[in-house]
C-alpha positions as CSV (number, residue, x, y, z in Angstrom):
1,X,67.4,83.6,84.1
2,X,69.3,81.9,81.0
3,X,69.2,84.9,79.1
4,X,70.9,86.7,82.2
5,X,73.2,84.1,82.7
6,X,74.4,84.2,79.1
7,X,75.1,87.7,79.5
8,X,76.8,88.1,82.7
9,X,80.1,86.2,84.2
10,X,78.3,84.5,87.2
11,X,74.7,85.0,88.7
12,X,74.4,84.2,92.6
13,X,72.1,85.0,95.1
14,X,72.5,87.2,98.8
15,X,69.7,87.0,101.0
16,X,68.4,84.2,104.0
17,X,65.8,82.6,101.6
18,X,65.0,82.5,97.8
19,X,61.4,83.4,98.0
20,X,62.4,86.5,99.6
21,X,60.8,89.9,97.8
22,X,64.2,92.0,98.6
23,X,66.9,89.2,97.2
24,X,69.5,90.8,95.8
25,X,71.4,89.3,92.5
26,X,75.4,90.2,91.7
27,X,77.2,89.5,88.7
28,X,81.0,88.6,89.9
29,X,83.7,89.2,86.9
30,X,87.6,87.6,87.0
31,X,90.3,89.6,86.0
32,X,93.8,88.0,86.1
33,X,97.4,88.4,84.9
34,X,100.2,85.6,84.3
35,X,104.1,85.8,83.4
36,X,103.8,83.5,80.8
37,X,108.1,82.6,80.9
38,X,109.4,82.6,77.4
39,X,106.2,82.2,75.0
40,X,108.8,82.1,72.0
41,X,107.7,80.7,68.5
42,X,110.5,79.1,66.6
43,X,111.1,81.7,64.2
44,X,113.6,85.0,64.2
45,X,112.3,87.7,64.4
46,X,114.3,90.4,62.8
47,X,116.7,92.7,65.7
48,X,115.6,91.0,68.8
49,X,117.9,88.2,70.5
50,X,115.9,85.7,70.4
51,X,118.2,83.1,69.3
52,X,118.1,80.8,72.4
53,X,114.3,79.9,71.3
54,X,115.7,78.9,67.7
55,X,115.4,75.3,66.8
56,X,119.1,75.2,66.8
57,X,119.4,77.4,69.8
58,X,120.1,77.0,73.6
59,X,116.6,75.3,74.4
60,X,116.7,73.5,70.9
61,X,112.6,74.8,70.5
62,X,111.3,72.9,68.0
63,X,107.7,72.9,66.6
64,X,107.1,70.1,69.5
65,X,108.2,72.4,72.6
66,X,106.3,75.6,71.1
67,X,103.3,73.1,71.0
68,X,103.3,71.8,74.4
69,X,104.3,75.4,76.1
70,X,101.0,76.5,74.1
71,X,98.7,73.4,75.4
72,X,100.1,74.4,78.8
73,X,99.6,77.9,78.9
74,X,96.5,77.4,77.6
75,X,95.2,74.8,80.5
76,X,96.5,77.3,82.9
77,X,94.6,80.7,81.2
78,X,91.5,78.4,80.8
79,X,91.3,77.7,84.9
80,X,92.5,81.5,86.0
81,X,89.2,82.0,88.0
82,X,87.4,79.0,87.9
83,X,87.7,78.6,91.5
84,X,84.5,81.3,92.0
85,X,83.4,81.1,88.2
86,X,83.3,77.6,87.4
87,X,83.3,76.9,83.4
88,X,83.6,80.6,82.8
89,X,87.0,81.8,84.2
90,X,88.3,85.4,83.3
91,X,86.9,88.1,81.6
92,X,90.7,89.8,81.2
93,X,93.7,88.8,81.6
94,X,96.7,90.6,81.2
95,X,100.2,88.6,80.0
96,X,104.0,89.0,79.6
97,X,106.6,87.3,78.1
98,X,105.5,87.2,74.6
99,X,107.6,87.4,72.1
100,X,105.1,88.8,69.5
101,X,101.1,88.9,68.0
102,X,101.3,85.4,66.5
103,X,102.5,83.6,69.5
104,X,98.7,85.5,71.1
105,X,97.0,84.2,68.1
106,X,98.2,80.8,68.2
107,X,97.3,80.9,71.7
108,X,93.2,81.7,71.2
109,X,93.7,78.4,68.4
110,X,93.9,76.1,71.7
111,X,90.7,74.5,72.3
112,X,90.0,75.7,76.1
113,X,90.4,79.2,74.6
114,X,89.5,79.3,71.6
115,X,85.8,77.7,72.9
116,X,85.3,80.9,75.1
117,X,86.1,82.8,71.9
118,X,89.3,84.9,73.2
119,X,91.0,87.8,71.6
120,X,94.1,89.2,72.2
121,X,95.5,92.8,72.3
122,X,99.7,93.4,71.8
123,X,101.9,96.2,70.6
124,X,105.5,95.2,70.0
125,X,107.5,97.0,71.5
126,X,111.2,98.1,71.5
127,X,112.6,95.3,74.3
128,X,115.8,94.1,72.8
129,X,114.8,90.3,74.0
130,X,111.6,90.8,72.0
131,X,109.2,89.8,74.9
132,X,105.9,92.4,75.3
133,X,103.1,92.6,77.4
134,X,99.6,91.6,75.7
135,X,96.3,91.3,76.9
136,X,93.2,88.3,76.9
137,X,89.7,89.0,76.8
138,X,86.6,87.5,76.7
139,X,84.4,89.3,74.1
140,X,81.4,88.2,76.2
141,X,82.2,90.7,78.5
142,X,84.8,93.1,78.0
143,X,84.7,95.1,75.0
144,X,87.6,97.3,73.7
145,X,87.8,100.8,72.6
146,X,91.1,102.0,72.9
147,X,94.5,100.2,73.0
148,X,98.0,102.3,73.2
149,X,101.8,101.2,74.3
150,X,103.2,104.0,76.7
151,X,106.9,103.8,76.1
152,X,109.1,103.3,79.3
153,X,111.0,106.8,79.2
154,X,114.8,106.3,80.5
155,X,115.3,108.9,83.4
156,X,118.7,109.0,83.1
157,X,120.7,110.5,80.6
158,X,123.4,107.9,80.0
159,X,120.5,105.1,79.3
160,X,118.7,107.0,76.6
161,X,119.9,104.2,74.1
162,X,118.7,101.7,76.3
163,X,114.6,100.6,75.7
164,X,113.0,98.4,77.8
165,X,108.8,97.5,77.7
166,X,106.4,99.9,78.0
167,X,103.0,99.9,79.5
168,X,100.8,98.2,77.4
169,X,97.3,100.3,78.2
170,X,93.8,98.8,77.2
171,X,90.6,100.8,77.6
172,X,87.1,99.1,77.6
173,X,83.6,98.6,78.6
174,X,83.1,95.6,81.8
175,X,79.6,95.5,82.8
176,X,78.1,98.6,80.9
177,X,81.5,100.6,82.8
178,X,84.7,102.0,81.3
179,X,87.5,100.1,82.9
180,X,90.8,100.0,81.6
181,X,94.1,97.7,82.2
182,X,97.5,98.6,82.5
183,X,100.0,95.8,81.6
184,X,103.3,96.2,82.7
185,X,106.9,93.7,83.3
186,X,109.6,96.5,84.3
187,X,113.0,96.3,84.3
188,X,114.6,92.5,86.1
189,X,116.5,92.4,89.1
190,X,119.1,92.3,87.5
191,X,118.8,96.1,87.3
192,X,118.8,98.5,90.1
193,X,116.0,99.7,92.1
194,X,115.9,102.7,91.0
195,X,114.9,101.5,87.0
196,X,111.4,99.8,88.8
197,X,111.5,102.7,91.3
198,X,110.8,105.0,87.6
199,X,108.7,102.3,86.3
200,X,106.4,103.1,89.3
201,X,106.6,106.6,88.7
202,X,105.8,106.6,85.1
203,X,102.3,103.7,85.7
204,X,101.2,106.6,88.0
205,X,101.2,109.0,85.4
206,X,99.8,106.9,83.2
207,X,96.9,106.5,85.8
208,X,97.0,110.0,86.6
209,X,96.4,111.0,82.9
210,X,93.5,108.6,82.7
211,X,91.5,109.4,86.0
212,X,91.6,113.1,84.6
213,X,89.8,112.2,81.3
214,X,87.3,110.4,83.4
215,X,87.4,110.4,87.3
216,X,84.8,107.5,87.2
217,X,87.4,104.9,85.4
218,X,87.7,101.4,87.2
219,X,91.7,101.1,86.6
220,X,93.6,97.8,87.1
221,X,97.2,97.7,87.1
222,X,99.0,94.5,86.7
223,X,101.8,92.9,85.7
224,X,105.4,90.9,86.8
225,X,106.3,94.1,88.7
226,X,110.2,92.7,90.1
227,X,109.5,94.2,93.5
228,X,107.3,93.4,96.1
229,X,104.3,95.3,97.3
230,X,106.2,96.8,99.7
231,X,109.3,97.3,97.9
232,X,109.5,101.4,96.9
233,X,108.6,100.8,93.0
234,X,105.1,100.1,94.3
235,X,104.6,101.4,97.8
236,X,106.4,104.8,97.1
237,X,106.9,105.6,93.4
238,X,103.4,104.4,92.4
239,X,101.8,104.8,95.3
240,X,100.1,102.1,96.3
241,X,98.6,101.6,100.0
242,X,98.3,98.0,102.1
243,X,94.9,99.0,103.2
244,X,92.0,99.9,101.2
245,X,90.9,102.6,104.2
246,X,93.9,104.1,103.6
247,X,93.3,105.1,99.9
248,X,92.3,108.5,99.4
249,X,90.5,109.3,96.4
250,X,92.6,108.8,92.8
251,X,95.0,106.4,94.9
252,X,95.9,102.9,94.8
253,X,95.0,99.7,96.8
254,X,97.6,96.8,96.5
255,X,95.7,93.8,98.2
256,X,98.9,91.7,98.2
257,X,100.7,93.0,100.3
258,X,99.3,90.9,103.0
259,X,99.4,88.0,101.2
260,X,103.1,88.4,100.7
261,X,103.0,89.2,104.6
262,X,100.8,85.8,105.1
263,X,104.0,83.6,103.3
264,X,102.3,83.5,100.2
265,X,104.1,84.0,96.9
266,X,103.9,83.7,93.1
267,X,107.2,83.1,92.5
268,X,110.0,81.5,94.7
269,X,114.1,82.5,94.4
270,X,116.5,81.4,97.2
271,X,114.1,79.4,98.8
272,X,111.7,82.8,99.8
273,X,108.7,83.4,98.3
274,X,107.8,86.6,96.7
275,X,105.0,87.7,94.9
276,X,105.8,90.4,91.8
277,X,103.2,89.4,89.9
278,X,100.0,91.8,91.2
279,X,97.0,93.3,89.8
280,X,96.4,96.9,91.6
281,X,93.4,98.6,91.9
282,X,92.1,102.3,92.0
283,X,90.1,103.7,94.7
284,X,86.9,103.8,92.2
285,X,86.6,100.2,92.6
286,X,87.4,100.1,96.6
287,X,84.6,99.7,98.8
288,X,87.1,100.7,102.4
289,X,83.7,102.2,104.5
290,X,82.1,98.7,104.0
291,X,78.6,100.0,102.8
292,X,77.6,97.1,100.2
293,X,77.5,99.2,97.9
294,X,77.3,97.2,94.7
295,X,75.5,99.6,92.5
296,X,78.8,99.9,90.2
297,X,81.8,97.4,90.2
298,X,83.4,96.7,93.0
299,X,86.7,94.5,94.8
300,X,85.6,91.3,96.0
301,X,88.3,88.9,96.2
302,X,91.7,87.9,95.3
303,X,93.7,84.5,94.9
304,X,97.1,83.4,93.5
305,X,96.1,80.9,91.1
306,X,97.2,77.6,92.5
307,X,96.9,73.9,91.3
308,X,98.7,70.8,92.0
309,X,99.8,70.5,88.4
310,X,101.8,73.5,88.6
311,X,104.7,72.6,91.3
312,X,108.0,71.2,91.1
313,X,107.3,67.3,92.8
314,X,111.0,66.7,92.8
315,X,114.6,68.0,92.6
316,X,116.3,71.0,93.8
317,X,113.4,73.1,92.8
318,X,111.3,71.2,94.5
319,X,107.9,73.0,96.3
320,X,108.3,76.0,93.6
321,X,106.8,76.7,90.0
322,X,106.9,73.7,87.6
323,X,109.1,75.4,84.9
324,X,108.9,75.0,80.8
325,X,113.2,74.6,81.5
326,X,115.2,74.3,84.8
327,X,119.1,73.7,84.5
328,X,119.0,73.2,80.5
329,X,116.5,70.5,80.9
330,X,112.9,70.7,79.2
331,X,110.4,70.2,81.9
332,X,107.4,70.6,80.0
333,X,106.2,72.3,82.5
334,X,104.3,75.8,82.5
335,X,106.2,79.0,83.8
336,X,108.3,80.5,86.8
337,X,105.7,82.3,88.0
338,X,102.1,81.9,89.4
339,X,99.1,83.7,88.1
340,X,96.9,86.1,90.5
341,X,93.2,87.0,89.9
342,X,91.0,89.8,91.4
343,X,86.9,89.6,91.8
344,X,85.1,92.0,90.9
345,X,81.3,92.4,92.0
346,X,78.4,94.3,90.6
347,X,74.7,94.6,91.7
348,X,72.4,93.5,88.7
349,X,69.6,95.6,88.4
């Protein structure tokens, strides 16, 4: 049983008594994604604008703030999943709103971290802010084989000068299966529709592409999407369906929509919640005729990641997401958004 547990995210037990000669055991798996809001280091980098998080910039960030905002996202990344995998957490975690590779590194040097021996995966990108999209693994359970960025390709002609982030696409092994992420932040609200609207378009060629090298892969696409589950971006241009039944075969599930429905957000603007930060999932991983069929991974349950630590206790912000800065003021806090995390289940033979 310890050599089991060592190798596998969680061990528990299904069945009406232990001594039982047809007890089942599952291995349950955490994957989760966060917005991490601004991880800057203090240093310019070369053609981005990232002047505000300049010691002598807009937010002043000093050695002290990058240290703190590092200790915090760290605490937060650590706990992702600890609800259902106590002292274990996530196996992947995809992130955005990283300014570059040694901002990731630094991260896996903070103790919770770096005592589950993460990694990170990033490709910098062409984003004129300089934030990307980077990924977090445990290398006790995922392993990777393949890593690419998918450029965001402008649709129309009179923004071809104009880059945004791509789709930051990880291919590994979870559980002896080929599973691959798809990170993603497309274009703010500050944009029209229509630029998340093509985001959606392109992810689903992205996942098109890679269910037609293997039909079989367990695909999970996440990110800080700017639009609602039900919003066209994901309902329409990539496709994906409120209910699992409803996903034919090389389609999407988005579990949050009901969530969303339910009053429950990651992120709060005007005093409404809404919840852009989602982690999708393909139909290989969908179990919608209920048959308990464990023999491969499978969805088992989803949570935004919530702790007391992480609101607003006072102000005008009050009730929403404890930020790093609110109104020019350091907060110390963590980021703007709150992170989500999907279950994955799997039959141990």
């Amino acid at each position: 049983m310890k050599k089991t547990f060592a190798l596998l995210a969680l061990l528990f037990l299904i069945g009406t008594s232990a001594a039982r000669a047809d007890e089942k055991k599952f291995a349950l798996y955490g994957v989760g994604f966060y917005n991490l809001e601004n991880l800057f280091d203090t240093c310019h980098d070369e053609g981005h604008n990232d002047y505000q998080f300049l010691p002598d910039g807009q937010y002043k960030w000093t050695g002290l703030k990058y240290r703190h905002k590092l200790q915090n996202m760290a605490r937060v990344l650590s706990e992702m999943g600890t609800d259902k995998l106590p002292g274990i957490g996530c196996a992947v975690i995809g992130v955005a709103e990283v300014e570059n590779a040694k901002c990731l590194a630094d991260l896996c040097e903070q103790e919770p971290l770096k005592a589950r021996n993460f990694q990170y995966v990033l490709i910098e990108g062409p984003d004129r802010r300089g934030i990307d999209c980077g990924l977090l693994y445990n290398p006790r359970f995922f392993t990777v084989r393949d890593v690419k960025l998918v450029p965001y390709v402008q649709e129309l002609e009179k923004d071809s000068t104009y880059y945004t982030r791509g789709f930051l696409t990880v291919s590994g092994t979870l559980a002896g299966e080929h599973v691959t992420v798809i990170v993603n932040h497309l274009p703010s609200r500050f944009s029209d529709s229509f630029y998340r609207e093509s985001g959606g378009r392109q992810i689903r060629q992205v996942k098109d592409s890679l269910l037609r090298d293997d039909p079989n892969v367990k695909v999970f696409i996440m990110g800080d999407m700017n639009d609602d589950p039900q919003d066209k971006s994901m309902a329409e241009a990539l496709g994906a369906k409120r209910k699992a039944k409803d996903v034919e075969t090389g389609g999407l599930w988005n579990p949050w929509w009901d969530t969303l429905a339910n009053g429950t957000g990651t992120l709060v603007y005007d005093g409404k919640w809404n919840l852009f930060d989602q982690i999708i999932l393909s139909h290989s991983l969908l179990d919608p005729n209920k048959k308990k069929d464990y023999s491969s991974l499978k969805y088992y349950a989803h949570q935004i990641f919530r702790r007391d630590y992480l609101f607003q206790k006072e102000g005008k912000y009050k009730g929403g997401s404890l930020r790093t800065h609110a109104g020019g003021v350091w907060l110390d806090g963590y980021s703007d958004h709150f992170p989500t995390v999907v279950y994955i289940i799997k039959e141990v033979k």
